[in-house]
C-alpha distance (Angstrom), angle and dihedral (degrees) to the residues before:
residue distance angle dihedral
X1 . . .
X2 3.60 . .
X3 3.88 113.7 .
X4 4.24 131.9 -173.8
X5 3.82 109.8 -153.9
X6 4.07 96.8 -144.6
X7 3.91 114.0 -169.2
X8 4.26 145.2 151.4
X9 3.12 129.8 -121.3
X10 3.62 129.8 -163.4
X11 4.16 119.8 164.9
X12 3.75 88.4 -36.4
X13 4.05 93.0 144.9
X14 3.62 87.0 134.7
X15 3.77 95.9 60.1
X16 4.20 112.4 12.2
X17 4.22 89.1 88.8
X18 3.71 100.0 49.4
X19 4.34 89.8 34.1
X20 4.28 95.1 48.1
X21 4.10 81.7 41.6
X22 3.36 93.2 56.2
X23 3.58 95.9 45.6
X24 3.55 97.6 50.2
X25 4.19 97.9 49.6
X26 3.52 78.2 47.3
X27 3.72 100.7 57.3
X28 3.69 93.7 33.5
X29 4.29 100.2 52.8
X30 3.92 90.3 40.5
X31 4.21 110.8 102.5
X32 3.53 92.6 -169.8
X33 4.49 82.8 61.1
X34 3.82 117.1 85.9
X35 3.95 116.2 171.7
X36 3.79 115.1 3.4
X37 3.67 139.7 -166.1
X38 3.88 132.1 -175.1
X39 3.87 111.3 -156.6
X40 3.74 118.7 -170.9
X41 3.81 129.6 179.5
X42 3.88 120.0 -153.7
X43 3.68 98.5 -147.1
X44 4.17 86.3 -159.8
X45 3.48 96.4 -69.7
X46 3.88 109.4 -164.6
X47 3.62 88.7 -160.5
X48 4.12 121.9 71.3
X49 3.42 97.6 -83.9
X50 3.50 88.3 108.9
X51 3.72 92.4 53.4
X52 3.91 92.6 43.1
X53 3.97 94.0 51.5
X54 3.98 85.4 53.5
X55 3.56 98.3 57.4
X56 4.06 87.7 42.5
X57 3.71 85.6 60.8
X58 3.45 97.0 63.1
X59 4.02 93.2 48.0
X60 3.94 83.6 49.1
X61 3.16 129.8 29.5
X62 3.91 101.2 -174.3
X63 3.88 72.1 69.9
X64 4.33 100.3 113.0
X65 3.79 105.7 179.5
X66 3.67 123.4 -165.3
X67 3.95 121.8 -158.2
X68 4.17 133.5 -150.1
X69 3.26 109.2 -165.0
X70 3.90 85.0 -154.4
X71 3.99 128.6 30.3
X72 3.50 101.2 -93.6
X73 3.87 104.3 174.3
X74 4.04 135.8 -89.5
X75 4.02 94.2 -87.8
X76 3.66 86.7 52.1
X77 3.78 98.0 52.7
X78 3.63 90.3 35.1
X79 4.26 88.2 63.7
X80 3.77 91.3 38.3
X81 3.80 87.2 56.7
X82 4.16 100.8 41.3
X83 4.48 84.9 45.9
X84 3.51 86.5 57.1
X85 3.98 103.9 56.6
X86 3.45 130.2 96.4
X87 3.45 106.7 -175.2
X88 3.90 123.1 107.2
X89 3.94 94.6 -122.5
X90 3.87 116.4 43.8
X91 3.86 118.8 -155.3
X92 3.40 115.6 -160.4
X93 4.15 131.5 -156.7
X94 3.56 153.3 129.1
X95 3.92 127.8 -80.2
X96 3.87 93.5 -132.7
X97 3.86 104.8 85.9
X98 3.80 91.6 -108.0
X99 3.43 98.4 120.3
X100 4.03 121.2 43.8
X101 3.50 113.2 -140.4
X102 4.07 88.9 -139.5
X103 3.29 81.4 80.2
X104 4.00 87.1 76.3
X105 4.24 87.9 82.3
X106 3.64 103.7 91.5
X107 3.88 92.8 36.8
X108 3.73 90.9 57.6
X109 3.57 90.0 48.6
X110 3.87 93.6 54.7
X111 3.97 92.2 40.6
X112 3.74 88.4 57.0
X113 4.38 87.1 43.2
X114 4.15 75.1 60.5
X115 3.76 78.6 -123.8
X116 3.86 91.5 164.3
X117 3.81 140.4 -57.7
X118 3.97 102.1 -98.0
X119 3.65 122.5 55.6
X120 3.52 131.8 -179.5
X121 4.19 143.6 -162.0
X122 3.55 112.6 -131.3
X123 3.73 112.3 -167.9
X124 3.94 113.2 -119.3
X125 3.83 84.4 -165.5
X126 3.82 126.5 9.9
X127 4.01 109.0 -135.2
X128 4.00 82.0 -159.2
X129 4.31 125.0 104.8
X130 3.40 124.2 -86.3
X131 3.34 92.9 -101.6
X132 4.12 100.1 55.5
X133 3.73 86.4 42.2
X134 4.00 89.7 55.9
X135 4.36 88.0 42.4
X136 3.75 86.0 51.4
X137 3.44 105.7 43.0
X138 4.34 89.4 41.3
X139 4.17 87.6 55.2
X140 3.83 97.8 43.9
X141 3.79 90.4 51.3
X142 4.04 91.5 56.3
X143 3.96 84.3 40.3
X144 3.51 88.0 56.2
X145 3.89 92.6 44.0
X146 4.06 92.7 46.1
X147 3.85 95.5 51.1
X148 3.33 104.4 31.3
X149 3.64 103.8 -110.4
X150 3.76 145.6 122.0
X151 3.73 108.1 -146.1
X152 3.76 121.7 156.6
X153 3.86 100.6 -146.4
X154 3.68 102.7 28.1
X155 3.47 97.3 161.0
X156 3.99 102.3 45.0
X157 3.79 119.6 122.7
X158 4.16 95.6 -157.0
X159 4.54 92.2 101.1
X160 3.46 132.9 151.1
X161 3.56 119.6 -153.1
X162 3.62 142.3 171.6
X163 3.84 106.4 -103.5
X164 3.54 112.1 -122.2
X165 3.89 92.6 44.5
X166 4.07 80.6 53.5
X167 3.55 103.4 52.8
X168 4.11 88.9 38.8
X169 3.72 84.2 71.9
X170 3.58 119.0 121.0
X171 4.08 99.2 -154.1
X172 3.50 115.0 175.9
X173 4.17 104.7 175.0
X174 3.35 116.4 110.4
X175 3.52 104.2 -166.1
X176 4.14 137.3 35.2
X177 3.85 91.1 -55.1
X178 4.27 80.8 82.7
X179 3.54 99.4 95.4
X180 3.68 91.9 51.6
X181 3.18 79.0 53.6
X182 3.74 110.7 58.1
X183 3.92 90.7 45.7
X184 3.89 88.4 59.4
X185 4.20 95.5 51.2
X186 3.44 96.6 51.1
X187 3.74 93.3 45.1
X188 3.79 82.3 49.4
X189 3.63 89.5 56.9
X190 3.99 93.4 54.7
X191 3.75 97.7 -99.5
X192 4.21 119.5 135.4
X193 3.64 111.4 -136.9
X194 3.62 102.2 -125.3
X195 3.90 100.5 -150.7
X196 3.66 130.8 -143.9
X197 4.02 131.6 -161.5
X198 3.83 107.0 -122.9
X199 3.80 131.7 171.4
X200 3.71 116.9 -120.4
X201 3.94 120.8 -173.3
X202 3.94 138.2 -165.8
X203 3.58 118.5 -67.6
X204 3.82 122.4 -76.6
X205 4.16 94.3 -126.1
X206 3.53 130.2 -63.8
X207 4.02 123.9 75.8
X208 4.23 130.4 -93.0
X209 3.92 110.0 -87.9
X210 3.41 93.1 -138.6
X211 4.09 130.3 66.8
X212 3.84 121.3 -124.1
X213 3.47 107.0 -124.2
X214 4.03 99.7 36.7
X215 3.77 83.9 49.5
X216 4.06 91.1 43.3
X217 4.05 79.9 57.3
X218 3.83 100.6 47.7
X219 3.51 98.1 39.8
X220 4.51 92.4 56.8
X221 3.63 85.6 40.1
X222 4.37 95.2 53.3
X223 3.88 84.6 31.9
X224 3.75 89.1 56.5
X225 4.31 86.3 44.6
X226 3.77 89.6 50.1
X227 3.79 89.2 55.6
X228 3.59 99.3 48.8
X229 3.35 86.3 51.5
X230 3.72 98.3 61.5
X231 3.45 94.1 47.1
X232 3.86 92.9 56.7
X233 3.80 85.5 49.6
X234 3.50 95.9 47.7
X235 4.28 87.0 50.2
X236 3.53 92.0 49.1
X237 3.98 92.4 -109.1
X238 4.13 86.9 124.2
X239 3.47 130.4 35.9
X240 4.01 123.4 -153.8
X241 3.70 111.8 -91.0
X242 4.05 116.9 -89.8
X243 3.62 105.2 -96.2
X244 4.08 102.7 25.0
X245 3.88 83.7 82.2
X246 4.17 83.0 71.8
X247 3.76 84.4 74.0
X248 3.65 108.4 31.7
């Protein structure tokens, strides 16, 4: 099975050594792992994460780093990262330690089952605050209720998805709202979710890069876009994209 690791990065200094560390000892001591890739965007960091993913590279070099000059949000970085692979399976995650790649086992196992071609984390127990858990949980429900679907972890960012459906993605959020997102396309494009139960634990160091209540305000307002959006595909209004139907 050949796997790219895909994941932001934004002033994560604290956390990108021990997290692309982790990944790689990972990916290099599991049997079941053929060819790998890490892919990590610096989404202009003004910390050293820059600096610290450069001197990773030459440890590693399945290391591909991608640079912003300028911060341009999560859902930016998050594209840059997923264009950039190669790999026939994509993993996707965050930088910040949250979510252990170990967690990777049982999805390989249901890959190989051909179980489907998108596969998501969802979090048995989220090591967020009260108040991110209640934002989270509130947004998936009317995600759920807007497309349809019953997911447990709508919003989590731990997926595993067959490459070229991956890359075919047209994402267009530039900010945290993009793993919402991503489970919304391919659900537009007829795939099931086939959901996994993965651990997730408290941030490594460093703070969030976003604020709660601006982010409590974009996230209902692109949730609310996403859903209008399925119901103009479902009435025939929009069509899928040229070239996603490739992958359908």
């Amino acid at each position: 099975m050949e796997i790219s690791v895909a994941a932001p990065a934004y002033n994560e200094a604290d956390n990108i050594a021990a997290a692309v560390t982790e990944w790689r000892d990972y990916l290099e001591r599991n049997p079941a792992i053929g060819a790998w890739e890490i892919v990590v965007c610096d989404d202009g960091s003004a910390d050293a994460t820059g600096k610290i993913l450069r001197g990773l590279r030459e440890e590693c070099p399945q290391l591909v780093v991608v640079t912003f000059e300028r911060n341009r949000g999560a859902g930016a970085a998050i594209a840059a990262a997923i264009a950039r692979t190669r790999m026939d399976w994509v993993v996707l995650l965050d930088s910040d330690g949250q979510f252990p790649i170990a967690n990777l086992d049982r999805f390989i196992e249901r890959v190989r089952a051909g179980a489907g071609l998108a596969f998501s984390g969802a979090r048995v127990r989220k090591a967020d605050s009260l108040p991110y858990r209640w934002g989270s949980a509130a947004s998936g429900a009317v995600s759920n209720l807007l497309h349809r679907t019953r997911y447990r972890d709508f919003n989590s960012i731990f997926k595993v998805v067959y490459g070229p459906l991956f890359r075919a993605l047209p994402l267009e959020s530039s900010g945290m709202n993009c793993s919402t997102e991503i489970t919304a396309r391919v659900a537009e494009l007829g795939h099931a979710w086939v959901e996994l139960p993965i651990e997730h634990r408290e941030r490594g160091g460093g703070s969030r890069g976003w604020r709660f209540w601006r982010g409590a305000r974009d996230r209902a307002l692109f949730v609310g876009y996403l859903g209008l959006r399925h119901w103009l595909l479902r009435r025939g209004v929009l069509r899928v994209r040229a070239g996603q139907e490739e992958v359908l």
